[in-house]
mmCIF file of the N, C-alpha and C atoms, coordinates in Angstrom:
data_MODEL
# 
_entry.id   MODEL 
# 
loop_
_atom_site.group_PDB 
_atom_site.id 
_atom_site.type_symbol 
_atom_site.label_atom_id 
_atom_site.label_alt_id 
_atom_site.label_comp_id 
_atom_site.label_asym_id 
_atom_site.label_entity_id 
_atom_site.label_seq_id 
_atom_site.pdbx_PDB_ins_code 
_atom_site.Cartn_x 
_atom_site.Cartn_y 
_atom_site.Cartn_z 
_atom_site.occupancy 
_atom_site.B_iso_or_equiv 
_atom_site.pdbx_formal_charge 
_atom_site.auth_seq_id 
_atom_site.auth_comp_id 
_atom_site.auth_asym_id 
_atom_site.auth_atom_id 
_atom_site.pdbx_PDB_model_num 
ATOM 1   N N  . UNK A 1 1  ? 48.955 -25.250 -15.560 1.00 0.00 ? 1  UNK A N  1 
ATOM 2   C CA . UNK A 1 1  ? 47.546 -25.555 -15.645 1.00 0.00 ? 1  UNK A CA 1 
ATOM 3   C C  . UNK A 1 1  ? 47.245 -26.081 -17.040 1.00 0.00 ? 1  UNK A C  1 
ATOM 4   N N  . UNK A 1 2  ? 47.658 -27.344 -17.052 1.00 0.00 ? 2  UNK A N  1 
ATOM 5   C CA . UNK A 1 2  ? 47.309 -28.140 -18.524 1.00 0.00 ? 2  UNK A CA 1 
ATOM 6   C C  . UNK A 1 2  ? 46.089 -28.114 -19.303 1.00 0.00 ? 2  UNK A C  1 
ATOM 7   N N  . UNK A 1 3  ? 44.437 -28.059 -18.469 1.00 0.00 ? 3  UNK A N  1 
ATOM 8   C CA . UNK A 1 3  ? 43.427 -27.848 -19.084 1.00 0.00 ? 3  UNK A CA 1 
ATOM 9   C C  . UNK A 1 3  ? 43.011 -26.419 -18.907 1.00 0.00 ? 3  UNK A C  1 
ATOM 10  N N  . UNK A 1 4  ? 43.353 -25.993 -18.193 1.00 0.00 ? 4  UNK A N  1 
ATOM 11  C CA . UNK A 1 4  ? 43.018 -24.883 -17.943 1.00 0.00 ? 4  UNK A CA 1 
ATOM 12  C C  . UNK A 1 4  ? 43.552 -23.217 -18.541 1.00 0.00 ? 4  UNK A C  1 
ATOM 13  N N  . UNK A 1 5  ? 42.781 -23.344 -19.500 1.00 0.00 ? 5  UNK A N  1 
ATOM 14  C CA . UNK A 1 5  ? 43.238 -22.323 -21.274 1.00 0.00 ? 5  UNK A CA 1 
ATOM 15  C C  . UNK A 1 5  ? 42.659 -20.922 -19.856 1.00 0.00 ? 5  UNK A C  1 
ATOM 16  N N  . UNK A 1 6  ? 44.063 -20.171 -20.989 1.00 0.00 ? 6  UNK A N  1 
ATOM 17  C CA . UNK A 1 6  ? 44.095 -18.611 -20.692 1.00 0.00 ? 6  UNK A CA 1 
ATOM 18  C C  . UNK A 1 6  ? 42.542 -17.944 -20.621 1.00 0.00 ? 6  UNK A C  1 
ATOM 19  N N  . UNK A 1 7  ? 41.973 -18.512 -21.453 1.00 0.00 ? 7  UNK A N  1 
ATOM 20  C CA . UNK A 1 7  ? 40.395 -18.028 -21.685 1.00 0.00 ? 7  UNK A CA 1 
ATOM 21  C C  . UNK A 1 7  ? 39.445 -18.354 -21.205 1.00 0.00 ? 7  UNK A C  1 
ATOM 22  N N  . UNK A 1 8  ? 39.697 -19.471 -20.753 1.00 0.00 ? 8  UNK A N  1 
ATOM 23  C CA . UNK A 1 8  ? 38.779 -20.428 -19.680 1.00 0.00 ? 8  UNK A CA 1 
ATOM 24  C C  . UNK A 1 8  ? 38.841 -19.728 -17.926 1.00 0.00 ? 8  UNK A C  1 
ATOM 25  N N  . UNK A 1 9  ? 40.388 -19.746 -17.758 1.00 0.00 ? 9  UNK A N  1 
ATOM 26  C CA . UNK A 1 9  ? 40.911 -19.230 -16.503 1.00 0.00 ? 9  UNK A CA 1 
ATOM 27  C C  . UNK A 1 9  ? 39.897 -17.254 -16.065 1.00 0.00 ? 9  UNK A C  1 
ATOM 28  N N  . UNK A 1 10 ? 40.049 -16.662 -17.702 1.00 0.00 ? 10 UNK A N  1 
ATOM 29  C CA . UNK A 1 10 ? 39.399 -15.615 -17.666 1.00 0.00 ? 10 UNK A CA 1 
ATOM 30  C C  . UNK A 1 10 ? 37.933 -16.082 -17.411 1.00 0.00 ? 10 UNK A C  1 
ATOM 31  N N  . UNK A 1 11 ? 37.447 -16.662 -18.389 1.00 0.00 ? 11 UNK A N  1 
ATOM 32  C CA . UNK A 1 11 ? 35.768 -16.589 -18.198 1.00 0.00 ? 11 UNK A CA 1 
ATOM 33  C C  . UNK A 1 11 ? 35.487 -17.064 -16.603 1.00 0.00 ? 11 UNK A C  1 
ATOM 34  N N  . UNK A 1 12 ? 36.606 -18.003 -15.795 1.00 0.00 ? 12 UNK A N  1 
ATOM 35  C CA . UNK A 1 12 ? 35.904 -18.230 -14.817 1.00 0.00 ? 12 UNK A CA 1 
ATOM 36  C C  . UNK A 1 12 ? 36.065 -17.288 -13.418 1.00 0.00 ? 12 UNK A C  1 
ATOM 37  N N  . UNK A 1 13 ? 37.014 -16.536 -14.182 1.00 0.00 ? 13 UNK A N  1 
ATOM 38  C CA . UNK A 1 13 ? 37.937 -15.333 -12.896 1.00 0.00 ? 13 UNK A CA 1 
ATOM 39  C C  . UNK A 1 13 ? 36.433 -14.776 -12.831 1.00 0.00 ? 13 UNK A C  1 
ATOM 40  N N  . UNK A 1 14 ? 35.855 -14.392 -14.161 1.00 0.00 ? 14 UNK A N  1 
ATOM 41  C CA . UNK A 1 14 ? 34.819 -13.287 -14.272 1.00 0.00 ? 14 UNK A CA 1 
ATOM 42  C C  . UNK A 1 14 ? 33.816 -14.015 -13.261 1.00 0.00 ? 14 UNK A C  1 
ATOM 43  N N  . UNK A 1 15 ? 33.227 -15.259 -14.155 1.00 0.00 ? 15 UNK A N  1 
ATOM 44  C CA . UNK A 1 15 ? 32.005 -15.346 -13.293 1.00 0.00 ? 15 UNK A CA 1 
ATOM 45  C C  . UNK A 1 15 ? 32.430 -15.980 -11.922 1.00 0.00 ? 15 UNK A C  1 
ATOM 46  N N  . UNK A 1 16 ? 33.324 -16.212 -11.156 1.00 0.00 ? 16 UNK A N  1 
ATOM 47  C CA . UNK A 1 16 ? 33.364 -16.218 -9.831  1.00 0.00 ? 16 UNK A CA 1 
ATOM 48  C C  . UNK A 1 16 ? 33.215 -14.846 -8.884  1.00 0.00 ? 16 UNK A C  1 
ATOM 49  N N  . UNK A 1 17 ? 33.786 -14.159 -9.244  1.00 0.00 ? 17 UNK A N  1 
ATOM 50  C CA . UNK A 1 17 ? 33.844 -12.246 -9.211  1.00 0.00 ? 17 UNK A CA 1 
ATOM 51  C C  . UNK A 1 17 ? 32.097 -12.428 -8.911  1.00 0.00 ? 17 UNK A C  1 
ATOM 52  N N  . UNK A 1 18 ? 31.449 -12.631 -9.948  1.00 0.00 ? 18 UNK A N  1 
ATOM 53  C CA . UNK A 1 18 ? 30.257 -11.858 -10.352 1.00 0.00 ? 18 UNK A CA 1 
ATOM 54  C C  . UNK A 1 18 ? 28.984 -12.994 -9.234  1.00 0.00 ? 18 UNK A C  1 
ATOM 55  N N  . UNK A 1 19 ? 29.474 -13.965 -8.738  1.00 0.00 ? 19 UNK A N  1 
ATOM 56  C CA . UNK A 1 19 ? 28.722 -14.812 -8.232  1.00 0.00 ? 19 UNK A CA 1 
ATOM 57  C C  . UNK A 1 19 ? 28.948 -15.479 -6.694  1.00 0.00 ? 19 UNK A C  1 
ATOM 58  N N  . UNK A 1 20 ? 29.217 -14.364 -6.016  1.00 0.00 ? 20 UNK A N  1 
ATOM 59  C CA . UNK A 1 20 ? 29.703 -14.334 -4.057  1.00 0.00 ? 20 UNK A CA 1 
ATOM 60  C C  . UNK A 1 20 ? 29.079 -15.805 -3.889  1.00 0.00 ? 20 UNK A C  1 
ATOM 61  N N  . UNK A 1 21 ? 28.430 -16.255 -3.843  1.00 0.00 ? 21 UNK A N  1 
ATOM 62  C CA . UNK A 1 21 ? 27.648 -17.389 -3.436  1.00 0.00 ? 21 UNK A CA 1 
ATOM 63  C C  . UNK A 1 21 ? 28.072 -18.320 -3.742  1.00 0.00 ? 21 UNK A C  1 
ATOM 64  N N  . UNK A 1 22 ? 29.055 -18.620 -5.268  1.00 0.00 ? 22 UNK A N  1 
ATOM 65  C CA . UNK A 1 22 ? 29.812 -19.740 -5.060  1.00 0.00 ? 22 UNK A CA 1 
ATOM 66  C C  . UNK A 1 22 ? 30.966 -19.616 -4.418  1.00 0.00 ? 22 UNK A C  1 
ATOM 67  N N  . UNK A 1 23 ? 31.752 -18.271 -4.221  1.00 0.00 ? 23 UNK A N  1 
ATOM 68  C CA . UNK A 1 23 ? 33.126 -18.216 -3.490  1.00 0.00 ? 23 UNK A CA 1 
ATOM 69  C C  . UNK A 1 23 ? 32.565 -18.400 -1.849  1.00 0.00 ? 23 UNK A C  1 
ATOM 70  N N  . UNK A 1 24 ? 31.380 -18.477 -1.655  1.00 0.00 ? 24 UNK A N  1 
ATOM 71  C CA . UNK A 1 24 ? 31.271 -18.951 -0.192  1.00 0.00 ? 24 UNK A CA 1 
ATOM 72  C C  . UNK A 1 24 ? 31.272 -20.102 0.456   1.00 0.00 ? 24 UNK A C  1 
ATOM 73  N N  . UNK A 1 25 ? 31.277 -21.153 -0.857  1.00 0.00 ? 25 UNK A N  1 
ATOM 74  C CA . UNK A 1 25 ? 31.356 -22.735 -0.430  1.00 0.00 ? 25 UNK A CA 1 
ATOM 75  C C  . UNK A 1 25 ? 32.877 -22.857 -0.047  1.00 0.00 ? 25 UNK A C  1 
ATOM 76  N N  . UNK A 1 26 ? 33.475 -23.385 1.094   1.00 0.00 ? 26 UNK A N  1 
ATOM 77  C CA . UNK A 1 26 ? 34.336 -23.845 1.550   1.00 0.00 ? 26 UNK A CA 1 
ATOM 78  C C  . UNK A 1 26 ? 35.448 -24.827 0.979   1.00 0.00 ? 26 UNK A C  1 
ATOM 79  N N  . UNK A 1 27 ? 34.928 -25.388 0.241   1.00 0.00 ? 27 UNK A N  1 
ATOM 80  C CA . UNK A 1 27 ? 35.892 -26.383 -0.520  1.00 0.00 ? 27 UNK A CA 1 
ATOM 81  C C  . UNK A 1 27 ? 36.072 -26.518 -2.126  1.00 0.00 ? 27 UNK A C  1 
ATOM 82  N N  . UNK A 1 28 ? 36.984 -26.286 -1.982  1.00 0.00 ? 28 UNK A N  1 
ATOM 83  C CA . UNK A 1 28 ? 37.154 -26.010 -3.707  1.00 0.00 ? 28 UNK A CA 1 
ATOM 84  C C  . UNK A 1 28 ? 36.671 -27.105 -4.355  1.00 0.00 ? 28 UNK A C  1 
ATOM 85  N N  . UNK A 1 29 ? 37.101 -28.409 -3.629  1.00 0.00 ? 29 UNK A N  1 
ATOM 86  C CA . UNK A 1 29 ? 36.644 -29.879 -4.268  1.00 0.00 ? 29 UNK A CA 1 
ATOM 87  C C  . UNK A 1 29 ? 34.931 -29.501 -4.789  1.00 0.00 ? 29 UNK A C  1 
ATOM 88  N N  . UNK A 1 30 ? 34.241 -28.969 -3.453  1.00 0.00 ? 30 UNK A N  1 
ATOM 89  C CA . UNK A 1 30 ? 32.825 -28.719 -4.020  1.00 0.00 ? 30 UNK A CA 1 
ATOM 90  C C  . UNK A 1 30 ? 32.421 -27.416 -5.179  1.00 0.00 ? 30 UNK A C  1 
ATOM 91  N N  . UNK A 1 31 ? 33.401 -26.173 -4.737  1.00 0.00 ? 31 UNK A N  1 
ATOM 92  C CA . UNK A 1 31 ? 33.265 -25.458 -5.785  1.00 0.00 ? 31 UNK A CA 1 
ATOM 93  C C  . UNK A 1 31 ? 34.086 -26.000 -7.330  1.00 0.00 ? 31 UNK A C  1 
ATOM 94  N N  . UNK A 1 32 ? 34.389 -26.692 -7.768  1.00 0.00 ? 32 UNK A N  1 
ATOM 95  C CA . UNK A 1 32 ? 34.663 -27.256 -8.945  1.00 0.00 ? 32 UNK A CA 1 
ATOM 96  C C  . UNK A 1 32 ? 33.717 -28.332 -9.163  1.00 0.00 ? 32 UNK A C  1 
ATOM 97  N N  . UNK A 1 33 ? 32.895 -28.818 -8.233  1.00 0.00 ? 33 UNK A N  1 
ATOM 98  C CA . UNK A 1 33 ? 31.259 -29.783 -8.322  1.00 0.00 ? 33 UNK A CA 1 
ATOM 99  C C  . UNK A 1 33 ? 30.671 -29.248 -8.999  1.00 0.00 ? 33 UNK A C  1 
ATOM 100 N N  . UNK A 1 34 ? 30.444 -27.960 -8.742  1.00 0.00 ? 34 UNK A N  1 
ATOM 101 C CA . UNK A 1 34 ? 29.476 -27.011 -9.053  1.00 0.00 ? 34 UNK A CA 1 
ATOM 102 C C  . UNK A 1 34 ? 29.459 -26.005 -10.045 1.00 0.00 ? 34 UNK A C  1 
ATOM 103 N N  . UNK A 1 35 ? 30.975 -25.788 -10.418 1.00 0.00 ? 35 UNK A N  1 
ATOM 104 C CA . UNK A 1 35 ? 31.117 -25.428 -11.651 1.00 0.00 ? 35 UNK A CA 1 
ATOM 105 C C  . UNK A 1 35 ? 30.547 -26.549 -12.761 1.00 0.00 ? 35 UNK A C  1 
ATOM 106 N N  . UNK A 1 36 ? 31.090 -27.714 -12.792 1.00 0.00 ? 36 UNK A N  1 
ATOM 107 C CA . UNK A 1 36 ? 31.390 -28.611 -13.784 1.00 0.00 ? 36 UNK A CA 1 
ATOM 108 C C  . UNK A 1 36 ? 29.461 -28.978 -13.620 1.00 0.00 ? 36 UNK A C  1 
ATOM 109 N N  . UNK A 1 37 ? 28.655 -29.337 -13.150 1.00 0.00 ? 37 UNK A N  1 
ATOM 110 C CA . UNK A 1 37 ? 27.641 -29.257 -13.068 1.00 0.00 ? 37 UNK A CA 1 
ATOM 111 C C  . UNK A 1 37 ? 26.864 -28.077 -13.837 1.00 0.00 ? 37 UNK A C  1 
ATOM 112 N N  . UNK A 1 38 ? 26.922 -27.006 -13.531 1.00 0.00 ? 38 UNK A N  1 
ATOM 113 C CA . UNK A 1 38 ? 26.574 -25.702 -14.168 1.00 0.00 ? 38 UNK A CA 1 
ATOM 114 C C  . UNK A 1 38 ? 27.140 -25.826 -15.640 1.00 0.00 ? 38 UNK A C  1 
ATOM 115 N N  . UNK A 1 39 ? 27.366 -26.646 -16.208 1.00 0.00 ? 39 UNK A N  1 
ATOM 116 C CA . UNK A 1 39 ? 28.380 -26.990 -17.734 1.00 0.00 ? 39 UNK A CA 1 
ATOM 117 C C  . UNK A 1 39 ? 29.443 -25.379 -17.775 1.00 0.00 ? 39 UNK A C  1 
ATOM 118 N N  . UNK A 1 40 ? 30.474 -24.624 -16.560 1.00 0.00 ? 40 UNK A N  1 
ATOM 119 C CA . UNK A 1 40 ? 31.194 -24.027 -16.831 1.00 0.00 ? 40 UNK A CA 1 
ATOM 120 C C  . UNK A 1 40 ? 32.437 -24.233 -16.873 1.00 0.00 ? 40 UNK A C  1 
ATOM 121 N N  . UNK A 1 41 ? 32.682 -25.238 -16.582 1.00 0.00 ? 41 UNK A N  1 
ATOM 122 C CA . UNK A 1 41 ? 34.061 -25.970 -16.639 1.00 0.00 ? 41 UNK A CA 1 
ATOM 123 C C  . UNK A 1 41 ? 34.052 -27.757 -16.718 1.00 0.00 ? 41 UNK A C  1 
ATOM 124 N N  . UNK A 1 42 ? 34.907 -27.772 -17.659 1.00 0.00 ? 42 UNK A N  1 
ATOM 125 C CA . UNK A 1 42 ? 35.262 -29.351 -18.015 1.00 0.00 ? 42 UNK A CA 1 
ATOM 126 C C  . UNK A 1 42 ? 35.873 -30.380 -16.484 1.00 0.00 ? 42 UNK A C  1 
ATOM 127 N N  . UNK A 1 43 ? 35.538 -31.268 -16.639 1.00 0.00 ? 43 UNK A N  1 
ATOM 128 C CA . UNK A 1 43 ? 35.789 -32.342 -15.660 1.00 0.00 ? 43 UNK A CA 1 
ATOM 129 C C  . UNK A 1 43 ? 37.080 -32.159 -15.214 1.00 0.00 ? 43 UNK A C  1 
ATOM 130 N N  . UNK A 1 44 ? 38.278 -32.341 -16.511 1.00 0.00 ? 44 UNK A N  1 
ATOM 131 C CA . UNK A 1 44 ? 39.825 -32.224 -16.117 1.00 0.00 ? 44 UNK A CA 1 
ATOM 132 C C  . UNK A 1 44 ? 39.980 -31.242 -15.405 1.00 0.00 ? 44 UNK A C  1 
ATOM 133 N N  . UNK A 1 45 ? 39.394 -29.867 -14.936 1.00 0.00 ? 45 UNK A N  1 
ATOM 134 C CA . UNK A 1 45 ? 39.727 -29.471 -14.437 1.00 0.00 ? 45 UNK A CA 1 
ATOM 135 C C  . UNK A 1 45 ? 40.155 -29.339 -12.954 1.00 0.00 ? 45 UNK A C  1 
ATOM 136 N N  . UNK A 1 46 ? 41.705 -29.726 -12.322 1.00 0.00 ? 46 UNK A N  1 
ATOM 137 C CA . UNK A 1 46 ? 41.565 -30.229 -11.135 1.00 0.00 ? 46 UNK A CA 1 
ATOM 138 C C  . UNK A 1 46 ? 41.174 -29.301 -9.669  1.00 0.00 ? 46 UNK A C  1 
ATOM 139 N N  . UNK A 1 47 ? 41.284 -30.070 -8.650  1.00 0.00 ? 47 UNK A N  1 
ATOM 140 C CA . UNK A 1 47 ? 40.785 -29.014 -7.310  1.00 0.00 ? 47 UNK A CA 1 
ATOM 141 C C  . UNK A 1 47 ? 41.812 -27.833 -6.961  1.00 0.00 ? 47 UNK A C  1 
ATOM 142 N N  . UNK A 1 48 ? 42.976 -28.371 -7.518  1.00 0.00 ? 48 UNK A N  1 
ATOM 143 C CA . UNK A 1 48 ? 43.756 -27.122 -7.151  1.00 0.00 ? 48 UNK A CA 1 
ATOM 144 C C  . UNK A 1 48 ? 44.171 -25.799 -7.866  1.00 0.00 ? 48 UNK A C  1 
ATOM 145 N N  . UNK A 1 49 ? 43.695 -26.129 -9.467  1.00 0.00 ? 49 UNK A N  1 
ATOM 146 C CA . UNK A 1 49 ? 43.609 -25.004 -10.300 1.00 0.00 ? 49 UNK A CA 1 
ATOM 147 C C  . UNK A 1 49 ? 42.125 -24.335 -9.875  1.00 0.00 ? 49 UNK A C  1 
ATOM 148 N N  . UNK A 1 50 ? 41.036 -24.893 -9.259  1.00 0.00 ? 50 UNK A N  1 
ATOM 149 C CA . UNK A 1 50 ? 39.813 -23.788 -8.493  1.00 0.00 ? 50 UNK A CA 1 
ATOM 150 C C  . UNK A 1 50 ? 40.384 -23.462 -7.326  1.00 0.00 ? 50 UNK A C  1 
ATOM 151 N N  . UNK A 1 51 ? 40.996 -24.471 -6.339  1.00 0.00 ? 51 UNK A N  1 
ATOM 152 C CA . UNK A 1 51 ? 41.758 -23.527 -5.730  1.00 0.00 ? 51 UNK A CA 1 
ATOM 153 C C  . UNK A 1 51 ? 42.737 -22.438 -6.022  1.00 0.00 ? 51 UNK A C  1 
ATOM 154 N N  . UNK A 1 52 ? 43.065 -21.871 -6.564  1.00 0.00 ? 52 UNK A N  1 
ATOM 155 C CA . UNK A 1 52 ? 44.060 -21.024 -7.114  1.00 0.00 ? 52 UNK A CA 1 
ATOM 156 C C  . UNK A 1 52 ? 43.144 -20.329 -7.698  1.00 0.00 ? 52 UNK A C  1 
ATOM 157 N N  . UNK A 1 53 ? 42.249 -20.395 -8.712  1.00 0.00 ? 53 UNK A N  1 
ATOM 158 C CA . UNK A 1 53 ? 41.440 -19.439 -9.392  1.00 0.00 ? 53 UNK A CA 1 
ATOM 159 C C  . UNK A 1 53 ? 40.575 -18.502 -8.064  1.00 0.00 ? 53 UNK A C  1 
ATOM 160 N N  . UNK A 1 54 ? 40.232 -19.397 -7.098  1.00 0.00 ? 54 UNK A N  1 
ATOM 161 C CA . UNK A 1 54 ? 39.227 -18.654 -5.762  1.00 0.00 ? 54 UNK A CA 1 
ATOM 162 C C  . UNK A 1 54 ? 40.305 -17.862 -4.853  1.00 0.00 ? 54 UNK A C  1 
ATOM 163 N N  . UNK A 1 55 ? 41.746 -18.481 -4.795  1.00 0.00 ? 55 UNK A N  1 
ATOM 164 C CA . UNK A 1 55 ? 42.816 -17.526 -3.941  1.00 0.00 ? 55 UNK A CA 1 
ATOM 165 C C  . UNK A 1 55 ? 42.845 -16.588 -5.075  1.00 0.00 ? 55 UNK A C  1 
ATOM 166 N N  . UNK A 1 56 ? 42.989 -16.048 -6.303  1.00 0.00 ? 56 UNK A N  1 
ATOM 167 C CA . UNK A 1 56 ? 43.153 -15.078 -7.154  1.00 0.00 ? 56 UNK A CA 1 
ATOM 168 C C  . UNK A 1 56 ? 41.778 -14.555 -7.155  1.00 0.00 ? 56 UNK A C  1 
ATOM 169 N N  . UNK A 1 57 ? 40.860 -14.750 -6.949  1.00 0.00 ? 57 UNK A N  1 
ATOM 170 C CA . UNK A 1 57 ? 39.833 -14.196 -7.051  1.00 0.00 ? 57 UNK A CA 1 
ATOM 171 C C  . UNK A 1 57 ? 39.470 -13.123 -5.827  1.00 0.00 ? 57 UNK A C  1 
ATOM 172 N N  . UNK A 1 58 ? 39.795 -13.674 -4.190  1.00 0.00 ? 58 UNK A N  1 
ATOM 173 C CA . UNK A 1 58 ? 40.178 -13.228 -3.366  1.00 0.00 ? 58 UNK A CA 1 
ATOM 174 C C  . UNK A 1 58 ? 40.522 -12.228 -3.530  1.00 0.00 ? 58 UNK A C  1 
ATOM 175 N N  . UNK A 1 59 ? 42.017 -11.575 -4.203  1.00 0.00 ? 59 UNK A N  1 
ATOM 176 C CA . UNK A 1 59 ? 43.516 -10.615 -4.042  1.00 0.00 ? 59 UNK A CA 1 
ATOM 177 C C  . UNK A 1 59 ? 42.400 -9.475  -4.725  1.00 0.00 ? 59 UNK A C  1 
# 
């Protein structure tokens, strides 16, 4: 995960945890819309490192 810093990966583990309503959108493509919109994550960040952050968020 090239853009995606140890600390970044944390701040967003947290606020996905803390915010059911975005882990209920279906597509990661859109939940990384909606991060990067909300200014919580940078653009580079791709669909499959939110995918992976929302399957870890899941466990």
């Amino acid at each position: 995960m090239s853009c995606l810093t140890r600390d970044l990966q944390q701040h967003l583990l947290r606020y996905l945890r803390q915010h059911s309503e975005i882990r209920q959108v279906r597509s990661p493509a859109n939940v990384r819309n909606l991060l990067i919109v909300k200014g919580l994550c940078p653009s580079d960040v791709t669909t499959d490192q939110v995918q992976w952050l929302l399957e870890t968020v899941k466990r």
